[in-house]
C-alpha positions in Angstrom: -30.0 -0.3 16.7 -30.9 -0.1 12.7 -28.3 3.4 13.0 -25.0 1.6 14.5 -25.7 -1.6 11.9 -25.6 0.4 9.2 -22.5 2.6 10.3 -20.7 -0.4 11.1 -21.3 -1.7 7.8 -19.9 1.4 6.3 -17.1 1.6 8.2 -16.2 -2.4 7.5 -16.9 -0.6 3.3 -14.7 2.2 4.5 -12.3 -0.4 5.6 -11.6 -2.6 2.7 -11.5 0.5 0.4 -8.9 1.5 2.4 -7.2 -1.6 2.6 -7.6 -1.9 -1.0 -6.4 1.5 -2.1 -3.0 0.7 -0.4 -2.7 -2.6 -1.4 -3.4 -0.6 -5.3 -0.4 1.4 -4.6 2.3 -0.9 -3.0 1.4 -3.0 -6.6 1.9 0.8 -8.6 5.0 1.5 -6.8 6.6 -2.4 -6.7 5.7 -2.4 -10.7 7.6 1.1 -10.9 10.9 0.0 -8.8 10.9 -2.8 -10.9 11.3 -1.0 -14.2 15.0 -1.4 -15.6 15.9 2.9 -15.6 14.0 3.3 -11.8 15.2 3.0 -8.9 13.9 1.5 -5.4 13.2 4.7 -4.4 11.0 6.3 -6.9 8.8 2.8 -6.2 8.5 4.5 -2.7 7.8 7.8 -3.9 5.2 6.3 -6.9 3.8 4.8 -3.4 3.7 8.1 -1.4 1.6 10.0 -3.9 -0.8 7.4 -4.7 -2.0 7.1 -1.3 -1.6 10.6 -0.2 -4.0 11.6 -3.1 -6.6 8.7 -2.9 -6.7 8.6 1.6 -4.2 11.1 2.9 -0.9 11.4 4.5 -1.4 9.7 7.5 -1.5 6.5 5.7 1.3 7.1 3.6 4.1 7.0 6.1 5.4 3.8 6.7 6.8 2.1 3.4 9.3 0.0 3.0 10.8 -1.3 -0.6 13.6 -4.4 -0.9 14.9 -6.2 -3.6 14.1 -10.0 -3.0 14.2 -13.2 -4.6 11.7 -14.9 -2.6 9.6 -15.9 -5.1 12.5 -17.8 -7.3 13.4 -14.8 -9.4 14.7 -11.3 -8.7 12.0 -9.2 -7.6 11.0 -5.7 -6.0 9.2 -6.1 -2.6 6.7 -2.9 -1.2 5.5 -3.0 2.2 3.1 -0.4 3.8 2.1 -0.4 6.9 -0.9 2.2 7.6 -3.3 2.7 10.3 -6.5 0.6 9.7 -9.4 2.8 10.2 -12.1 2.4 13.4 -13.8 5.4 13.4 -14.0 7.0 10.1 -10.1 7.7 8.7 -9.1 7.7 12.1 -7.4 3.8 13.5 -4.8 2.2 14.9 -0.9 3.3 14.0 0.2 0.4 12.0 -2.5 -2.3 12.3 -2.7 -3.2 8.4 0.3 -4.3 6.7 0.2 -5.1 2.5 3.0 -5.9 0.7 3.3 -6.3 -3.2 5.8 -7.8 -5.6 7.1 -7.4 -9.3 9.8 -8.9 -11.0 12.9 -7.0 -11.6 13.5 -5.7 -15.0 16.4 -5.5 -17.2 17.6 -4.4 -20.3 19.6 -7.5 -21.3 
């Protein structure tokens, strides 16, 4: 009983790192789409490689950038939508969604 309690606690710990690492990313990429000489696109790539080096590919597949103004001034929008991890890295496709925002630069 003590052995599943203490797994499922680390895999809850193995879970908000997870969470958190992407959610750490979409921020990195929204902040670099945002710059003034980037486009939306290197925001997805800046994305990509964050969270193919910190918890692999798998998690890096689904992310989506848009340029809103949601939030009363021009902004860039990252989504990413990974698997959120049951058993170990292993989860369900597409369970946890994080999104992140930055406002738009400009060189005016």
């Amino acid at each position: 009983m003590l052995t599943a309690l203490t797994l499922a606690v680390l895999q809850l710990g193995l879970g908000i790192y997870v969470r958190n690492v992407v959610h750490d990313a979409a921020v990195e990429g929204a902040y670099h789409a945002a710059l003034a000489d980037t486009s939306l696109r290197d925001g997805v790539d800046r994305t990509s490689q964050i969270v193919t080096r910190t918890v692999g590919a798998a998690y890096a597949g689904d992310i989506a950038v848009a340029e809103t103004s949601a939030l009363g001034y021009p902004a860039v929008e990252v989504t990413v939508r990974a698997p959120l991890p049951v058993i170990g890295l292993l989860g369900l496709p597409g369970a946890m969604e994080v999104s992140a925002h930055a406002p738009v630069e400009s060189f005016d």
